[in-house]
Structure formats: structure tokens, C-alpha cells
C-alpha positions as CSV (number, residue, x, y, z in Angstrom):
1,X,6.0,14.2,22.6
2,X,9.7,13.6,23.5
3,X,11.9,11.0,24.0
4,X,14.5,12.5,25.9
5,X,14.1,15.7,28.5
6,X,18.1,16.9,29.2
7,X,17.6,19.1,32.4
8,X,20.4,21.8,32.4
9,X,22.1,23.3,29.5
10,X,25.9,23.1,30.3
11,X,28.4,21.3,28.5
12,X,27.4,17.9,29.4
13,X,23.7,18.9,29.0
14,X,24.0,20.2,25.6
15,X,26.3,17.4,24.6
16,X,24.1,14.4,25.8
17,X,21.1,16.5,23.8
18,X,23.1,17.1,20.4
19,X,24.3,13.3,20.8
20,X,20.8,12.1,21.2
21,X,19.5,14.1,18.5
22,X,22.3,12.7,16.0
23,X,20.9,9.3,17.2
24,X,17.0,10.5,16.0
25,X,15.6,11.0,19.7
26,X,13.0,13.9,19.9
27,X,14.2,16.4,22.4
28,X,13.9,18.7,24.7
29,X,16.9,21.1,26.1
30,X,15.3,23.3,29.7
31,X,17.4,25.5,31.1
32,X,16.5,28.7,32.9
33,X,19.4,30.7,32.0
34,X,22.3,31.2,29.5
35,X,23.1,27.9,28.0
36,X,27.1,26.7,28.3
37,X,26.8,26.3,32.2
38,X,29.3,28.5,34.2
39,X,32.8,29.2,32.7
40,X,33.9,32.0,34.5
């Protein structure tokens, strides 16, 4: 089970899900393409 669902993988949703991990959440990271969001 998790404690924290991040929904999107760009910058702020792979931030908030490393930060939550440093603070000993269980989570889980979906996103249904590349991860980084959209830097063109």
C-alpha cells in the first residue's frame, strides 16, 4: 500500500515524490509518458 500517489512525472512531480521518499513515505510515481514533463 502507499502513502503518497504523485500523478504526473514532471519536475514538480518527481520532486514532491523524491522529497517524500527522503521523508519515508511509500510511493508511487504514474506517468504515461517520458518522465521530466515537457522541456522543449
Amino acid at each position: 500500500m502507499y502513502e503518497v500517489v504523485v500523478v504526473g512525472g514532471g519536475l514538480a512531480g518527481v520532486t514532491a515524490a523524491l522529497r517524500a521518499r527522503e521523508l519515508g513515505a511509500e510511493v508511487a510515481l504514474v506517468e504515461r509518458g517520458r518522465l521530466g514533463g515537457h522541456l522543449y
